[in-house]
C-alpha positions as CSV (number, residue, x, y, z in Angstrom):
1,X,0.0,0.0,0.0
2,X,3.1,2.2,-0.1
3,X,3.5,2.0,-3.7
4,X,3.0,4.3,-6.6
5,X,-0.3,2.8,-8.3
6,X,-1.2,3.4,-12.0
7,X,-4.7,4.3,-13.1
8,X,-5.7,4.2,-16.4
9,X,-8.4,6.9,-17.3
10,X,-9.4,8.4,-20.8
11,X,-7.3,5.7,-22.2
12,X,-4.4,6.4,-20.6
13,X,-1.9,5.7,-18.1
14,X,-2.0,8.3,-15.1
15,X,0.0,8.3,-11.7
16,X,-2.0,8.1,-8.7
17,X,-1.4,10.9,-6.4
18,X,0.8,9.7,-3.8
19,X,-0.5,9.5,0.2
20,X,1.5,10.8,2.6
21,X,3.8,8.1,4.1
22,X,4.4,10.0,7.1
23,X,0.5,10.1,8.1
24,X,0.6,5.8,7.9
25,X,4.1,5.8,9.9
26,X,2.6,7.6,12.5
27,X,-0.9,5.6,12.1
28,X,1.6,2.5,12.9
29,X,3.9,3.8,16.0
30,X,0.3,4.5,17.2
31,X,-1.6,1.7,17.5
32,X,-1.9,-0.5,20.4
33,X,0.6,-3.5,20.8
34,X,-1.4,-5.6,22.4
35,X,-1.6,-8.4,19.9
36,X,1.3,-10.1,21.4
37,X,0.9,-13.1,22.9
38,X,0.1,-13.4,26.9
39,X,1.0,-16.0,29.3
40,X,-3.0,-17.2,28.3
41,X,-0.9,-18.2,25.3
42,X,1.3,-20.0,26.9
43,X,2.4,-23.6,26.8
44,X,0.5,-25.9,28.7
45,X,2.0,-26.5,32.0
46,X,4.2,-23.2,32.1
47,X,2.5,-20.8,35.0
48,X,3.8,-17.8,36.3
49,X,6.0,-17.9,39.1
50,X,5.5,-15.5,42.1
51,X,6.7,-11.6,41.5
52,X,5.9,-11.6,37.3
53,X,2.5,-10.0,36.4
54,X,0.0,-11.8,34.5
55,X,-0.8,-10.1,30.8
56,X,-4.3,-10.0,29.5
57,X,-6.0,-12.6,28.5
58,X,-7.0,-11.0,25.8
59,X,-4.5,-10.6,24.1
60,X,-3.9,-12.4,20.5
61,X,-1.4,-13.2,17.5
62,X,-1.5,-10.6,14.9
63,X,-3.1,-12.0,11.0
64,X,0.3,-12.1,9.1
65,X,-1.1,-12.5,5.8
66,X,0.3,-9.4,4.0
67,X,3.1,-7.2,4.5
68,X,0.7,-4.4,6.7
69,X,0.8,-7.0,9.0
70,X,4.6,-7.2,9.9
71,X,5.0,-3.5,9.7
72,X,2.4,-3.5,12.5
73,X,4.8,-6.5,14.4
74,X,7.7,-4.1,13.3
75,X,6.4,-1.3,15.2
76,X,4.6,-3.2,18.4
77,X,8.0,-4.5,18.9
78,X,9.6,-0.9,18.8
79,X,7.2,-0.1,21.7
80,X,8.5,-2.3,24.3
81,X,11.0,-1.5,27.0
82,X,13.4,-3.7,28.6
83,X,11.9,-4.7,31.5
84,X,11.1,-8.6,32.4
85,X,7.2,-8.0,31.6
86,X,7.8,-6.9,27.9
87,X,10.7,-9.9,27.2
88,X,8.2,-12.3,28.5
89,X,5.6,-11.3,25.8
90,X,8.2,-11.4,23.2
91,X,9.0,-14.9,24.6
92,X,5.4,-16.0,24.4
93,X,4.9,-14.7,20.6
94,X,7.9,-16.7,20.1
95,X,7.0,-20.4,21.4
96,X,3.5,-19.4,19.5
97,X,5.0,-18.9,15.9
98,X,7.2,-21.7,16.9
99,X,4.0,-24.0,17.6
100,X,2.3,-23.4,14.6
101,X,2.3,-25.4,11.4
102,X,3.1,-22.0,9.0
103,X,6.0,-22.1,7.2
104,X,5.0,-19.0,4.6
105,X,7.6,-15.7,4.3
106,X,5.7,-14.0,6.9
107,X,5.7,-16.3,9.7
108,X,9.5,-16.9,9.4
109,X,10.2,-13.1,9.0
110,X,7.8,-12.4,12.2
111,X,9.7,-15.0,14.1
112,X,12.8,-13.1,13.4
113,X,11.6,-10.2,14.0
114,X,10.8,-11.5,17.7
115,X,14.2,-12.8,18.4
116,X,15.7,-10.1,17.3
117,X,14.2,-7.9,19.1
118,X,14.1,-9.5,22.2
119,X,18.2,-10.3,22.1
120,X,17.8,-6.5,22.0
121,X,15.7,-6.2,24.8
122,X,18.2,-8.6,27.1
123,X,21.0,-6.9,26.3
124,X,20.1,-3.4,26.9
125,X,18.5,-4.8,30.7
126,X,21.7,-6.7,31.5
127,X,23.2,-3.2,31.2
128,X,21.2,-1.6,33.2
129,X,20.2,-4.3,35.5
130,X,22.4,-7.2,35.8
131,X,20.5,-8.9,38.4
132,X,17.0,-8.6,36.8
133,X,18.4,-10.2,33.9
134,X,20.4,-13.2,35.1
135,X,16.5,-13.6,37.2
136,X,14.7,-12.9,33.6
137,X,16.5,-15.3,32.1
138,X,16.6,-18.0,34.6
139,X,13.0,-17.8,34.5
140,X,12.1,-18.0,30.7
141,X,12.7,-20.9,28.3
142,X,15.1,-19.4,26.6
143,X,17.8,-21.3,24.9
144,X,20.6,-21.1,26.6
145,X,23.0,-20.4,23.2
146,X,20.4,-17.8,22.4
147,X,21.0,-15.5,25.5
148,X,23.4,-12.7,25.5
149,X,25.3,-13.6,28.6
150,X,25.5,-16.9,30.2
151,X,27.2,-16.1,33.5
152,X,25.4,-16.6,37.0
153,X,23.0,-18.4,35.0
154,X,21.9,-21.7,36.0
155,X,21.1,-24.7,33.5
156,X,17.9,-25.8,33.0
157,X,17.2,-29.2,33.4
158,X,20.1,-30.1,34.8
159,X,20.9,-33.2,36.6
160,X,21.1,-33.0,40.5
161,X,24.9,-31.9,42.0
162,X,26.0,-35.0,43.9
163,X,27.0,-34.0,47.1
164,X,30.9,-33.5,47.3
165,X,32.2,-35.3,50.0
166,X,33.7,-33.4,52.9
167,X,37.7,-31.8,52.6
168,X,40.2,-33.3,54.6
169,X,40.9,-30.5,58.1
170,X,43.0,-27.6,56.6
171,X,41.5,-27.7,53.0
172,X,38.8,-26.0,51.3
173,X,35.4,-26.9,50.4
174,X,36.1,-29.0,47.5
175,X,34.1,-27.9,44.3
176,X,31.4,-30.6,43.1
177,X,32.0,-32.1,39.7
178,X,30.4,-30.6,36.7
179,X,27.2,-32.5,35.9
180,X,26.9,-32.5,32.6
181,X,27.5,-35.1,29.7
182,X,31.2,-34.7,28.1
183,X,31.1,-33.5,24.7
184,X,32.8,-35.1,21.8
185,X,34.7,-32.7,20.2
186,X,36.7,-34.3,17.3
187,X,39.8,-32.4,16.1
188,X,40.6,-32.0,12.3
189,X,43.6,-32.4,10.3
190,X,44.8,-28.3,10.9
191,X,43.9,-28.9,14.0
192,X,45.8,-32.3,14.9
193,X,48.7,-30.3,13.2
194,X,48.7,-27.1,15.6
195,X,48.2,-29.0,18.9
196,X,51.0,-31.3,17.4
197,X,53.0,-27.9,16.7
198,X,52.1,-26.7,20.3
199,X,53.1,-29.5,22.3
200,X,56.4,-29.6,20.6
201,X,56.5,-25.6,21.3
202,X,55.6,-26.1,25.2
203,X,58.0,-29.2,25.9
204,X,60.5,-26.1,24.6
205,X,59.4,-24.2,27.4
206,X,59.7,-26.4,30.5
207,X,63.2,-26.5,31.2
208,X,63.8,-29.8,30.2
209,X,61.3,-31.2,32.5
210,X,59.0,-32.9,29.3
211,X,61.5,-35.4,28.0
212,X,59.2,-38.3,28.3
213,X,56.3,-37.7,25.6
214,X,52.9,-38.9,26.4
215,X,51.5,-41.2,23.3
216,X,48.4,-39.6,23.6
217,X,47.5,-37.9,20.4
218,X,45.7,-33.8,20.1
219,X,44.9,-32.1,23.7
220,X,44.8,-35.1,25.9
221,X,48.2,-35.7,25.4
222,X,49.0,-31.8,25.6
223,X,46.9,-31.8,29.0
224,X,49.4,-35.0,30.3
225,X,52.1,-33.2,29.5
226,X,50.9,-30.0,31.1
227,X,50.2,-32.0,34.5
228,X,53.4,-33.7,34.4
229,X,55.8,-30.1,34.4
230,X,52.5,-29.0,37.2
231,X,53.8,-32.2,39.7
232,X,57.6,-31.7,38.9
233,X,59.7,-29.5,41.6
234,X,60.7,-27.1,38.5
235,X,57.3,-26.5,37.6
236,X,54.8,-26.5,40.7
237,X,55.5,-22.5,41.3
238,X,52.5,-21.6,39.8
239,X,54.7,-18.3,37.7
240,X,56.9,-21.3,36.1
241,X,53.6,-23.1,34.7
242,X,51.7,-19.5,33.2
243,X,55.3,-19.0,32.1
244,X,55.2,-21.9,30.1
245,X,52.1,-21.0,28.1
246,X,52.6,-17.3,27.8
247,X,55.7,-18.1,25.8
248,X,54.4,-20.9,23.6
249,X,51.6,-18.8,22.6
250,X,53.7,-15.7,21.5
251,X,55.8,-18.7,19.7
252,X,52.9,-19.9,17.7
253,X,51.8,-16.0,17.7
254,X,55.0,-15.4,15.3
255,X,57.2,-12.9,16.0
256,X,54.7,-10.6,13.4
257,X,52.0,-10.3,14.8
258,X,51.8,-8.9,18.8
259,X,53.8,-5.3,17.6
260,X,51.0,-5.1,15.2
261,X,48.3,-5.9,17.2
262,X,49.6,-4.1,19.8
263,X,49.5,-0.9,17.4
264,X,46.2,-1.2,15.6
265,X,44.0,-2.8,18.6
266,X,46.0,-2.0,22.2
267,X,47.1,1.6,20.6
268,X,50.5,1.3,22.2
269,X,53.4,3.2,20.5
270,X,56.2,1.2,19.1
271,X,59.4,0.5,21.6
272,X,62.6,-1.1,21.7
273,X,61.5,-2.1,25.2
274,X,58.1,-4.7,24.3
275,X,60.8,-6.3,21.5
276,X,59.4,-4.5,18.8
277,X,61.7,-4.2,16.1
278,X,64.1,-1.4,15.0
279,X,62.8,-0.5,11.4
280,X,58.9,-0.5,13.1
281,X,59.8,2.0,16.6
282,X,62.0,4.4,14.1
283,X,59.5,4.5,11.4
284,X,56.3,5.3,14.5
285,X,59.3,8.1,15.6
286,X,59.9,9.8,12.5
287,X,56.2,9.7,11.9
288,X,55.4,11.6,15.7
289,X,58.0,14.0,14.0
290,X,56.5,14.7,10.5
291,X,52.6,15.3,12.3
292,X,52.1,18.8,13.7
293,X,50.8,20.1,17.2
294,X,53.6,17.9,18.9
295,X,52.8,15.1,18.1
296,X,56.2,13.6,19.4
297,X,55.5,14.6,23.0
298,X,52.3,12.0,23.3
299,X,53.5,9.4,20.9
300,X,56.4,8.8,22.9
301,X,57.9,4.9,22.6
302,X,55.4,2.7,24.8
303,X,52.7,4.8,25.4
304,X,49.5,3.6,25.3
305,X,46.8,5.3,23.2
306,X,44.4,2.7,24.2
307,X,42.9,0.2,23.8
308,X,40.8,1.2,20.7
309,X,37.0,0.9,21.0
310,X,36.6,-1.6,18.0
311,X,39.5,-4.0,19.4
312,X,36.9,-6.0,21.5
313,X,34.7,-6.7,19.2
314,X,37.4,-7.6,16.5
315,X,39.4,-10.2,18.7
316,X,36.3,-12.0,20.0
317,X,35.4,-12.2,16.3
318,X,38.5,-13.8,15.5
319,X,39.8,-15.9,18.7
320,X,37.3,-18.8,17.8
321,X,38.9,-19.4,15.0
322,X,42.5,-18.7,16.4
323,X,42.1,-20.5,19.3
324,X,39.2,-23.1,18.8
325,X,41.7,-26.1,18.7
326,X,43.0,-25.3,22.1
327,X,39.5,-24.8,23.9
328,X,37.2,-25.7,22.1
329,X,34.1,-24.1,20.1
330,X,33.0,-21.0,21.2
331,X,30.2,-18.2,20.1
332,X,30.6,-14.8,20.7
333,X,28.6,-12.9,23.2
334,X,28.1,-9.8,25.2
335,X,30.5,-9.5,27.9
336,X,28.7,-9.6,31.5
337,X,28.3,-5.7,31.7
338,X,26.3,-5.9,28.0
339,X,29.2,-4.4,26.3
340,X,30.5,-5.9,22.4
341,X,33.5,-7.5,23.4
342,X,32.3,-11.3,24.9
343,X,33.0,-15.1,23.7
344,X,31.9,-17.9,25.3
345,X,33.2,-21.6,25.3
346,X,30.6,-23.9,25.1
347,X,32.5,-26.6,26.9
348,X,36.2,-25.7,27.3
349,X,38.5,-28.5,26.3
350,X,41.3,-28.0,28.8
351,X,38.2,-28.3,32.1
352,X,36.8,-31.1,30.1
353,X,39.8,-33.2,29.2
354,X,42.0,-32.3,32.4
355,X,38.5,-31.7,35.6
356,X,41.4,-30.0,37.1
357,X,41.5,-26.2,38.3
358,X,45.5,-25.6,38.3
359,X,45.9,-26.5,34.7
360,X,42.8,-24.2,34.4
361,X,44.1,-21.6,36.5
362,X,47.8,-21.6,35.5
363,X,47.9,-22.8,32.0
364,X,44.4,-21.1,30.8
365,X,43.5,-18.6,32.7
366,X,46.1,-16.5,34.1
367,X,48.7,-16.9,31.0
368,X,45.4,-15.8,28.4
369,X,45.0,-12.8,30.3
370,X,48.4,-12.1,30.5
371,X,49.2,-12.3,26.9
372,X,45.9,-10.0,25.9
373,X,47.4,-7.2,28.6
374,X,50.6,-7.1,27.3
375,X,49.4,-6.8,23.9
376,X,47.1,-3.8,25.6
377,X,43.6,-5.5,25.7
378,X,42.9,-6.7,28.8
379,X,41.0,-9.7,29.4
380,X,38.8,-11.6,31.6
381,X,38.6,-15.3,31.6
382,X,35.5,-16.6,33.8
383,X,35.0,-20.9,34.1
384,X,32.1,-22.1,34.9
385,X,33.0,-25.6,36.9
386,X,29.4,-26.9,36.4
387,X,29.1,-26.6,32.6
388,X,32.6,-26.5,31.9
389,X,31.6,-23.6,29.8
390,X,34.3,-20.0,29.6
391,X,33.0,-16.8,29.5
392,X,36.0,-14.5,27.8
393,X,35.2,-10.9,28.1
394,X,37.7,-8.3,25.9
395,X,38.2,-5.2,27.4
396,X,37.0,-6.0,30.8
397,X,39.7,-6.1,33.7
398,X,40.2,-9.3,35.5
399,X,40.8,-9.3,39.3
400,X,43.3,-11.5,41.1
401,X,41.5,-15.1,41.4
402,X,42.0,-14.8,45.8
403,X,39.1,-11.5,45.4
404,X,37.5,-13.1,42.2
405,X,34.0,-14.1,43.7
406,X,32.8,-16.2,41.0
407,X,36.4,-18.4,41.5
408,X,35.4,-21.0,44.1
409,X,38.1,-22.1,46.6
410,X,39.2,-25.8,46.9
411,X,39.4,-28.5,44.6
412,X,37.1,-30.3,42.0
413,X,36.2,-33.5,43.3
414,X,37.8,-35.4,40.7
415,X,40.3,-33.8,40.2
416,X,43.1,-36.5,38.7
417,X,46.2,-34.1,39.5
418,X,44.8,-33.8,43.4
419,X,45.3,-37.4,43.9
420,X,48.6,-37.6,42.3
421,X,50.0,-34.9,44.6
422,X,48.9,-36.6,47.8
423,X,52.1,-36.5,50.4
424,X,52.4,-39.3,52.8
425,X,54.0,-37.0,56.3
426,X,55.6,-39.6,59.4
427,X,54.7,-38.1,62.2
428,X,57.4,-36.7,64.6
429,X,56.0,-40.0,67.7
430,X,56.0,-42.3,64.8
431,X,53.0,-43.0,64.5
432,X,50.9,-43.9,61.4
433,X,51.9,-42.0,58.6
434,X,49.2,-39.6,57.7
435,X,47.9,-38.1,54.0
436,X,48.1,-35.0,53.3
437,X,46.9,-33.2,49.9
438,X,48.4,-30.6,48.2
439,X,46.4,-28.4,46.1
440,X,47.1,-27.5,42.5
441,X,45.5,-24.2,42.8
């Protein structure tokens, strides 16, 4: 109904004056919204929970037989707010297109539409209200690959936590295994060859300590390997074991690409002192020269412009594919304040393959964000023990893991490195000798 119309008349073809489109936008961002589905609509056996308001009854799909009627969906959803009210209609217009037998255009483009709009709707309410959100979404049936942010939120459907058994006097409350099913996560040919490439790279780095090369093929062997410099007496300083990694990823990183990244994404002038080379900090200097307004005195060697504000989005973009045969495959996502910038694991290969938090800790964790802050990004790895899934956030600071409160103390209950670092101590009366565990963490 927005098109130009021809007419015939007298035997010829005449133009049909045009309406004004601005009278049938406004008609549109006027009328009432309240064709989107209601909790009446719901499911059967989904009922509201106490504290979230009941919509009308009333309420009813929109006929999406012609394009008026997704310009009126269009517009409905441009109404709505993000509060947890308005994402649970959304929701509900959702699990109705998704229960109907339509296939046409207009039912697939009005689903969109939907989802779209309400991954719009998340996101702007986990910026303003974290808490509401992680509630919002523990509360609808969301998929849980479709939300924006999966931290603090819990599983649905999940099997029951077995109980961890009680820590030895002295130790922390050990952390429960996660409960999930593993996932098989089959490694390719380019991906056989760089862990192959990287475990050659990290027996490099150990001091000597990896002579004896586990037969174990891809990132099981790599984990072995990792636990075996963790339980020698070179490597159980936890610094020796992030050490390690650092360097083997700035190997595999080439020797080409951290001053450039550190240029165009951490904004950090070119110096002698990161190891950039000669030809790159005198060509940034006699650039600072050439610019005007003194342009020398702030582009100093090693100062730090940034990081700039596309660099998080870009490396989260990127890092699945640079990274995905180390820890498996990952999405991107919003980072847990709602800012561009976020990447999650869906089940991280090194929790998976290894249930231990040291190799976690000190050969994941610690050395990833290291290597981002020296490049000038920082970065903010977050485990989850009981999906095994990694929330990476670009551009967000990390605190140290002792005043991290989403890092739990203690040990995973399985843990395989825990019971090979068990110390039998002879008492001083001679007594029975007792057991003693160290932790890897």
């Amino acid at each position: 109904f927005l098109t130009n119309k021809m007419e015939i008349s007298f035997g010829r073809p005449r133009r049909a004056r045009r309406r004004p489109c601005w009278l049938v936008l406004l008609g549109l961002f006027t009328t009432d919204c309240a064709w989107l589905s209601p909790l009446a609509a719901r499911r059967a056996g989904r009922r509201t929970q106490p504290g979230y308001p009941r919509a009308d009854d009333a309420v009813r799909l929109p006929e999406l037989s012609d394009s008026g009627g997704l310009w009126g969906l269009a517009f409905g959803l441009a109404k709505l707010e993000a509060i947890p009210l308005h994402i649970l209609v959304v929701t509900d217009t959702i699990d109705n297109y998704a229960q109907t037998d339509e296939s046409t255009f207009f039912a697939s483009t009005a689903e969109f539409l939907c989802k779209s709009r309400r991954d719009q709707l998340l996101v702007e309410l986990l910026r303003v209200d974290r808490p509401a959100y992680i509630e919002t979404a523990s509360f609808l049936n969301i998929p849980r690959l479709e939300l924006p942010n999966l931290q603090d939120v819990p599983v649905r459907e999940a099997p029951a936590a077995v109980t961890p058994p009680a820590a030895a006097p002295g130790e922390d409350e050990l952390v429960p295994d996660c409960a999930l099913d593993d996932l098989k996560m089959g490694e390719n040919l380019l991906e056989a060859v760089l862990l192959k490439v990287t475990r050659d790279i990290y027996a490099d780095n150990t001091e000597g300590i990896i002579v004896r090369r586990t037969e174990d093929p891809g990132i099981t062997g790599l984990i072995d390997e990792m636990r075996q410099f963790m339980l020698s007496p070179v490597g159980r300083p936890a610094e020796k074991q992030q050490q390690a990694l650092v360097e083997t990823l700035l190997v595999l990183m080439t020797p080409v690409l951290p001053p450039f990244y550190r240029i165009f994404m951490g904004g950090i002038v070119p110096s002698r002192e990161r190891g950039d080379p000669a030809w790159l900090v005198d060509g940034a200097q006699r650039l600072a020269n050439a610019l005007p307004f003194n342009a020398s005195a702030w582009l100093a060697p090693g100062t730090q412009l940034g990081p700039l504000p596309y660099a998080p989005l870009l490396t989260s973009l990127v890092s699945p594919y640079a990274f995905g045969f180390l820890v498996g495959p990952a999405k991107v996502n919003r980072r847990s304040d709602g800012g561009l910038g976020g990447l999650v694991v869906e089940k991280c290969k090194f929790l998976q393959e290894s249930n231990c938090k040291g190799i976690c800790l000190n050969s994941c964790k610690l050395p990833a964000q290291e290597l981002f802050g020296s490049l000038g990004l920082p970065l903010r790895v977050s485990p989850n023990f009981e999906t095994q899934e990694c929330q990476w956030s670009f551009g967000e600071a990390a605190p140290p893991p002792a005043d991290d409160p989403t890092w739990p103390k203690g040990c995973i209950v399985g843990c395989g490195s825990r019971e090979l670092m068990k110390e039998p101590i002879q008492p001083a009366d001679g007594g029975k000798p007792r057991v003693i565990v160290s932790s890897c963490v």
